[in-house]
C-alpha positions as CSV (number, residue, x, y, z in Angstrom):
1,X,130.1,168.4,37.3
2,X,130.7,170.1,34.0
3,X,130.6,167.5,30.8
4,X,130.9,170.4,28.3
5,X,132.2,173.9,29.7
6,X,131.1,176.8,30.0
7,X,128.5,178.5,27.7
8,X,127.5,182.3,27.1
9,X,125.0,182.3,29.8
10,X,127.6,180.9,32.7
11,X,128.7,183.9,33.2
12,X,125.3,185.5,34.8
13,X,124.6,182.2,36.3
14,X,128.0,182.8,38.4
15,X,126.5,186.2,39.0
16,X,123.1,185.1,40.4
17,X,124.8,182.4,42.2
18,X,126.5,184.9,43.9
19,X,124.3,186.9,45.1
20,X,122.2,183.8,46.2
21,X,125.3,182.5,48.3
22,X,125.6,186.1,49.3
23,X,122.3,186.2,51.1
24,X,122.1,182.6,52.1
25,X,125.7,182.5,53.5
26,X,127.0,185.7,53.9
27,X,130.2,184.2,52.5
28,X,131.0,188.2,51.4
29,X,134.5,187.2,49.8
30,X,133.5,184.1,48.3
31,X,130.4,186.0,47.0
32,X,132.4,188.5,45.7
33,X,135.0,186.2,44.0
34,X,132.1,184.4,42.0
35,X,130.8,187.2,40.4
36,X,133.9,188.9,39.6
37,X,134.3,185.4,37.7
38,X,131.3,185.9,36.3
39,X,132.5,189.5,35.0
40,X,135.3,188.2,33.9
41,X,134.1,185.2,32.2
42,X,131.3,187.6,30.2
43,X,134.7,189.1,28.7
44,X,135.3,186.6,26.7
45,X,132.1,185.8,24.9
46,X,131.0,188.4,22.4
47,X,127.0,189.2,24.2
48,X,126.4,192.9,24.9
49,X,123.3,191.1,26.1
50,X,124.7,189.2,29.0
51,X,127.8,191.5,29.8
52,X,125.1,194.1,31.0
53,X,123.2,192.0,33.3
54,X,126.8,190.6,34.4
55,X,127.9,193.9,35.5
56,X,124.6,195.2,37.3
57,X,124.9,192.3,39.3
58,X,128.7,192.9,40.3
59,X,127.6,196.9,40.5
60,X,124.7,195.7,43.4
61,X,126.8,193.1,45.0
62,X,129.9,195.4,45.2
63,X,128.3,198.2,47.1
64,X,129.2,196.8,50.7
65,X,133.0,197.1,49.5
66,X,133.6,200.9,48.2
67,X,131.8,203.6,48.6
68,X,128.5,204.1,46.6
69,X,130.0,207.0,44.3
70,X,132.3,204.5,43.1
71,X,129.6,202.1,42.0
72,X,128.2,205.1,39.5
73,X,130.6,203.8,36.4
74,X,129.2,200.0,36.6
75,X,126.0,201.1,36.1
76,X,127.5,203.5,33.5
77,X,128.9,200.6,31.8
78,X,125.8,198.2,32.4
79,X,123.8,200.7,30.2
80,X,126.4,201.1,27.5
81,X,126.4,197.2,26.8
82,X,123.0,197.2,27.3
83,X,121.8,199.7,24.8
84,X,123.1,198.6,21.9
85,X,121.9,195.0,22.5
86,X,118.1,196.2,22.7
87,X,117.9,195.5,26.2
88,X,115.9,198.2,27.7
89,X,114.9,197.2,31.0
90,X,119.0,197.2,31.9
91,X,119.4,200.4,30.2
92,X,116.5,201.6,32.7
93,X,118.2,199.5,35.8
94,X,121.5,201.2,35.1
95,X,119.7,204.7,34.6
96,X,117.8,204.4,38.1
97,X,120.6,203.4,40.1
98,X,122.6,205.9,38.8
99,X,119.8,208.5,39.7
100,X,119.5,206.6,43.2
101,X,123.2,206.9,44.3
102,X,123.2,210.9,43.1
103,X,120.4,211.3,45.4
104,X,121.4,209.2,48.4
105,X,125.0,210.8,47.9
106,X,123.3,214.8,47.2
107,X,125.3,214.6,44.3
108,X,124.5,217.0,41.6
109,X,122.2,215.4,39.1
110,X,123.7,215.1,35.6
């Protein structure tokens, strides 16, 4: 299947796949397995750039498994990989869900 590896960019391709096979399936474990392989995979490459996008996918796919209070540090995360690499419209992403779970929580917002 693979002649040469995995590149850079596997890593959100793992992530999309997921949530793809997450909404065609709803294979919830194996959904969740990809993209934390995904997430784990970005680790090693050095791209602020795609570890952002990496994480706000695992942060949306990972809400049906803890509660949505615990999702507010990937998004906190997303935003600090994201900001530094240019990448605005993640930095915004990662801003609004953060705003999103204070409200739907009636947390205090920061």
């Amino acid at each position: 299947m693979m002649k040469h590896g995995v590149t850079e960019s596997s890593c959100l391709g793992y992530a999309h796949f997921a949530i793809f096979y997450n909404e065609a399936f709803k294979q919830y474990q194996i959904s969740f397995d990809l993209i934390e392989l995904g997430v784990k995979m970005s680790s090693r490459f050095h791209s602020n750039l795609l570890k952002a996008q990496t994480i706000f996918c695992f942060a949306l796919m990972n809400q049906w498994r803890a509660p949505l209070h615990d999702h507010l540090k990937y998004f906190q995360i997303c935003t600090e990989y994201a900001a530094p690499s240019g990448d605005l419209l993640y930095v915004a992403y990662g801003k609004l869900h953060i705003m999103m779970i204070h409200m739907w929580t009636s947390a205090h917002l920061p």
